[in-house]
C-alpha positions in Angstrom: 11.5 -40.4 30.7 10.7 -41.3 27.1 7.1 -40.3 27.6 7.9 -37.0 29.3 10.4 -36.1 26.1 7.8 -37.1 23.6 5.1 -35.1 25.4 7.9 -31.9 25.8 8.8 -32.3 22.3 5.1 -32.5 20.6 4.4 -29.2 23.3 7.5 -27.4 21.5 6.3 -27.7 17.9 2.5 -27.2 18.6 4.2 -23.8 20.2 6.1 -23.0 17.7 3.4 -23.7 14.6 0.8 -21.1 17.2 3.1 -18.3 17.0 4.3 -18.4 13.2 2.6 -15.4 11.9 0.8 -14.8 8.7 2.2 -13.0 6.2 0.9 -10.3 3.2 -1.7 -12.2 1.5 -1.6 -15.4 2.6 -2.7 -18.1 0.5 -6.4 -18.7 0.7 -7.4 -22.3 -0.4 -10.4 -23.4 -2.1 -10.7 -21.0 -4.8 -10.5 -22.9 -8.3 -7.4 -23.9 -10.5 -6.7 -21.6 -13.8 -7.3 -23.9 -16.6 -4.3 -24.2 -18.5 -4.1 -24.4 -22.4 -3.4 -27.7 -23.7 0.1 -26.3 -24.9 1.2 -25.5 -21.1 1.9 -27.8 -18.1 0.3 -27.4 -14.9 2.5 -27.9 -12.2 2.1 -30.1 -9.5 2.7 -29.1 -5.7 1.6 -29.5 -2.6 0.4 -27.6 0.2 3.8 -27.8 2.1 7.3 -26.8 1.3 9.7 -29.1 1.9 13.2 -28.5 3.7 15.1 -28.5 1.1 13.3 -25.6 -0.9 13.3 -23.8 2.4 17.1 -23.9 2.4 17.8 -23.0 -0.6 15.6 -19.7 -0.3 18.2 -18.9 2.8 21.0 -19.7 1.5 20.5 -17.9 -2.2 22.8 -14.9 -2.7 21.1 -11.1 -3.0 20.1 -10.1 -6.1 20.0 -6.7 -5.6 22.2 -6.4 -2.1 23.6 -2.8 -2.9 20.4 -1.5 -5.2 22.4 -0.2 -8.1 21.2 -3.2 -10.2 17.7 -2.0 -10.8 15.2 0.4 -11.2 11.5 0.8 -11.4 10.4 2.1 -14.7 7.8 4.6 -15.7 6.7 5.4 -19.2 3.1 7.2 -19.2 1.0 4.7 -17.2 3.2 1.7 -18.1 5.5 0.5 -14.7 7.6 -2.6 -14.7 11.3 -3.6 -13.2 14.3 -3.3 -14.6 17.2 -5.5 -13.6 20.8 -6.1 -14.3 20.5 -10.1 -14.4 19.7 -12.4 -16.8 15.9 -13.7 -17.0 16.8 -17.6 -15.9 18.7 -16.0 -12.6 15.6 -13.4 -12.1 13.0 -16.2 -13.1 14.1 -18.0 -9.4 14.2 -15.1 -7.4 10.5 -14.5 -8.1 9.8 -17.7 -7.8 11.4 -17.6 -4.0 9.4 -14.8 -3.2 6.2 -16.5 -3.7 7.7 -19.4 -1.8 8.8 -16.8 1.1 5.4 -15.4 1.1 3.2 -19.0 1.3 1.9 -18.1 -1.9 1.0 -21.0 -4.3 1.7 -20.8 -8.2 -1.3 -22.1 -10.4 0.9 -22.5 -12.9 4.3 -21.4 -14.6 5.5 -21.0 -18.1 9.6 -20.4 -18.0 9.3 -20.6 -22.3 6.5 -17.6 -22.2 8.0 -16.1 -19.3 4.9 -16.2 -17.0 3.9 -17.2 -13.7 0.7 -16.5 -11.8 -0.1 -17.2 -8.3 -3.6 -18.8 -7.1 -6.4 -16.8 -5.5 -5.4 -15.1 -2.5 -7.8 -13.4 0.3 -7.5 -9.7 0.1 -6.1 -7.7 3.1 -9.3 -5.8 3.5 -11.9 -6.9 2.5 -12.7 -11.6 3.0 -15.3 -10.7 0.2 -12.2 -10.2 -2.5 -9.9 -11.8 -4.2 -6.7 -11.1 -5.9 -4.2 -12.6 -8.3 -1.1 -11.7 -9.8 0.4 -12.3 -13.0 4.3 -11.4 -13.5 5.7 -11.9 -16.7 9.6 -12.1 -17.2 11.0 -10.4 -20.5 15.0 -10.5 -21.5 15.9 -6.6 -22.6 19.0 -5.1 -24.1 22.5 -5.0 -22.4 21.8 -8.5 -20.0 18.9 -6.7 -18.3 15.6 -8.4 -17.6 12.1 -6.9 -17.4 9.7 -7.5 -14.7 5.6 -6.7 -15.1 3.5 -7.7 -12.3 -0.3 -7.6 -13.2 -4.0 -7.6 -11.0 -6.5 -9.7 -10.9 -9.4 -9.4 -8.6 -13.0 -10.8 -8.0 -15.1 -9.6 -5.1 -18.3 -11.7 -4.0 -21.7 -10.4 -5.2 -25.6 -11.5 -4.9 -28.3 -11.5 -7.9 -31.5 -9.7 -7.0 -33.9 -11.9 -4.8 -30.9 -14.6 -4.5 -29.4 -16.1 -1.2 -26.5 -17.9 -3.3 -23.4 -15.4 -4.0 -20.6 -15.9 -6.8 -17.2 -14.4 -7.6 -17.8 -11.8 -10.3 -15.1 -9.6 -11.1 -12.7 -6.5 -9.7 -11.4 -4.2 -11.8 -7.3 -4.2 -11.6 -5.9 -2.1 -9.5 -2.2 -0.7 -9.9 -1.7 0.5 -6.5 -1.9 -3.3 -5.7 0.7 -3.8 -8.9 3.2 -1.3 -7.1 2.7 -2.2 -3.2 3.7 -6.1 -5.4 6.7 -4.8 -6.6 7.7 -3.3 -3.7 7.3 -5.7 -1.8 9.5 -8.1 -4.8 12.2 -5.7 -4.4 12.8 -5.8 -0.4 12.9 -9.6 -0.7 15.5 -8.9 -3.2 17.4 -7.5 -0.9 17.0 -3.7 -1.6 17.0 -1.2 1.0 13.0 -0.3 2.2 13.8 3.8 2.4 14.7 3.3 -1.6 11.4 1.3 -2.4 9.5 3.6 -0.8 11.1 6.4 -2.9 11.0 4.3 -6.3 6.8 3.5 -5.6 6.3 6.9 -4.6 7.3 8.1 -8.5 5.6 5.3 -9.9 1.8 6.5 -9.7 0.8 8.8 -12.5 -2.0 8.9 -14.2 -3.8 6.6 -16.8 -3.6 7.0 -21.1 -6.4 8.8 -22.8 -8.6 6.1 -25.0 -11.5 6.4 -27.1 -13.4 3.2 -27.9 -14.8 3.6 -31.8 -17.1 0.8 -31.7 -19.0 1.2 -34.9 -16.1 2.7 -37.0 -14.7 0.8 -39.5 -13.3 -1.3 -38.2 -14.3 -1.2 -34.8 -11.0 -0.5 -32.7 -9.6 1.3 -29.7 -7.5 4.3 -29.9 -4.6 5.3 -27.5 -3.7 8.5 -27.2 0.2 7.4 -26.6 3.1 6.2 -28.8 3.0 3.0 -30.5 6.3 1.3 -28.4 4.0 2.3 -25.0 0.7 0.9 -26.2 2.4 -2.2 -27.4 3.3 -2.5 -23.4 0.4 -1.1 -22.7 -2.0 -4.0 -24.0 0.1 -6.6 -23.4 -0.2 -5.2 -19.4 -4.1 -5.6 -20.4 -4.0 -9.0 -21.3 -2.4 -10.1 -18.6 -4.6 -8.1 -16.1 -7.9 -9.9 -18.0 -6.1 -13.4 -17.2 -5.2 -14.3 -20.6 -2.2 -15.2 -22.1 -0.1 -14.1 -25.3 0.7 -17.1 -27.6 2.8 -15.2 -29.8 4.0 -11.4 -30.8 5.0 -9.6 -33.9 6.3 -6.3 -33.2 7.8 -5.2 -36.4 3.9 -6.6 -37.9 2.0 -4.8 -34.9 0.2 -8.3 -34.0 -0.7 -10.2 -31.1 -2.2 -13.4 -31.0 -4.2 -14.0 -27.6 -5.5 -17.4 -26.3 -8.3 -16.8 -24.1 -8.0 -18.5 -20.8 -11.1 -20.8 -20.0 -10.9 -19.5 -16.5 -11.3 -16.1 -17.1 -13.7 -16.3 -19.3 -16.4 -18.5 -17.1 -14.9 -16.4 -13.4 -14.3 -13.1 -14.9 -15.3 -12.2 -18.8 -19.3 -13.6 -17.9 -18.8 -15.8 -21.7 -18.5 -13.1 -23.7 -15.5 -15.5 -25.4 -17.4 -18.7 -25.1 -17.0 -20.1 -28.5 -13.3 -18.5 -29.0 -10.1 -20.0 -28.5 -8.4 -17.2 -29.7 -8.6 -13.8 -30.4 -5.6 -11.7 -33.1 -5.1 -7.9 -31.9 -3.5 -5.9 -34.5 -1.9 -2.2 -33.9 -1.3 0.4 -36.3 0.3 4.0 -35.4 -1.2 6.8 -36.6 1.4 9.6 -35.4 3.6 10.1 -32.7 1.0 10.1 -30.0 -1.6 8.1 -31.4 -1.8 4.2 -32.0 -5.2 2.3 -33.3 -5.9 -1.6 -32.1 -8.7 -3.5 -33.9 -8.8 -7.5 -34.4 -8.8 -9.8 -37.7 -10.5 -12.9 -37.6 -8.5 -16.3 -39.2 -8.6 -15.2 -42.7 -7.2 -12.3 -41.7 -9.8 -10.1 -42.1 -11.2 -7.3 -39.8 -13.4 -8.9 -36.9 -16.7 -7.3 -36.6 -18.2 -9.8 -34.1 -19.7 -8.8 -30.9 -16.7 -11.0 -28.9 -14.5 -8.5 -30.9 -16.3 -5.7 -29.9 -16.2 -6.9 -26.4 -11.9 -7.5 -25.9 -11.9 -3.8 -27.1 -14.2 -2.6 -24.4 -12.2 -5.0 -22.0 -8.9 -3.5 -22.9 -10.0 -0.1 -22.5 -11.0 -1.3 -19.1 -8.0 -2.4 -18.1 -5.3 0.3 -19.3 -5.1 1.9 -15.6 
């Protein structure tokens, strides 16, 4: 009889792991790690989630249970969430939802206010990849900002070669709103309102002009200085790098370029950079002008300059 219930019992859980079904992007191993700077931790974790994380995703109360607590916002091109809730409180709800979904983190940052998850197959195409980096902002009156950004590689060959690599996507914000749509069901707000909140989200993307060989070399947004602040920093985080530290008031941003991106996605162009300084000056009500200083502070005329500009423009979909 012991036999019989140990041969029952292995039968019910080799049922039950058949008919568990996949869900959005499911978590597609093999790809490799983000490399972390030395002043971030990369976390550890395993493949599995044990029983206790799995209970305390259940038994967590709705964030947004009756929906007046948050709103998708639109400014030009620029989307994120807004939510009544402090960033620590929002910070684990996000975290949950990858949990939910079976998505791994690479690695999180609670002081920066970034997570990003690891490679994950794309629904259409095994060919692709995507990524997503959210970033986590406090704002005024005990709110919290949420910005979800796309990565993506796709699979290509070299003339005459039999041997592929990942070379890279360009981000897609479709991809950006069907994430935070999704973010905001498992937060417990109603699908009919989702729908309606994604709907108004798409618009379409700022005028730029790239003025390469002006002096200095910079890019030009044809938007307010507040939404290309946004703007770029949405750029940054869509080319995989991360920002160290922000001056508003001084319109500068100091990026450290992330080894990853640069050997998967950038092709070197920042091979002997650690970091880059983007600087913003407004130069009216519509019109803001971003150009990078090197570490003396002076304008940066170098071709890896030359190339974050062309990057950014790239990127400010």
């Amino acid at each position: 009889m012991l036999r019989i219930s140990l041969v029952l019992l292995l039968l019910l859980v080799v049922s039950a792991c058949a008919s568990r079904e996949p869900g959005f992007y499911k978590h597609s191993p093999g790809a490799s790690a983000l490399i972390v700077p030395p002043d971030l931790t990369q976390p550890e974790f395993e493949d599995t989630f044990d029983v206790p994380q799995i209970a305390k995703l259940l038994s967590k109360e709705p964030l947004l249970s009756d929906g007046s607590k948050v709103k998708l916002v639109r400014d030009g091109r620029l989307r994120w969430l807004e939510i009544s809730a402090k960033p620590d409180l929002v910070w684990e709800h996000v975290k949950d939802y990858w949990y939910q979904k079976h998505i791994e983190l690479d690695w999180e940052n609670p002081t920066l206010g970034l997570m990003e998850s690891a490679w994950i197959k794309h629904p259409a195409s095994e060919y692709a990849k995507d990524r997503f980096r959210v970033r986590i902002e406090p704002a005024a009156d005990n709110k919290t900002w949420v910005f979800i950004a796309h990565r993506g590689v796709q699979e290509v060959f070299a003339d005459g070669d039999l041997h592929s690599s990942w070379g890279p996507r360009l981000s897609d914000p479709e991809l950006e709103i069907e994430v935070m749509g999704q973010l905001l069901e498992f937060l417990s707000l109603e699908p009919k309102r989702v729908k309606a909140m994604q709907e108004k989200a798409k618009n379409e993307r700022p005028d730029s002009v790239l003025k390469l060989d002006a002096e200095p070399p910079s890019l030009e947004v044809e938007t307010r200085f507040a939404r290309t602040w946004q703007l770029v920093a949405m750029a940054v985080d869509r080319l995989g790098h991360i920002i160290e530290s922000r001056n508003k008031d001084a319109g500068k941003l100091v990026v450290r370029l992330s080894e990853d991106t640069d050997s998967a996605i950038s092709g070197g162009l920042f091979a002997k950079r650690e970091k880059l300084t983007l600087r913003f000056k407004e130069l009216g009500e519509e019109k803001t002008r971003i150009w990078l200083e090197d570490e003396e502070g002076q304008v940066d005329q170098s071709e890896e300059a030359k190339n974050m500009l062309i990057r950014l423009k790239e990127n400010l979909r």
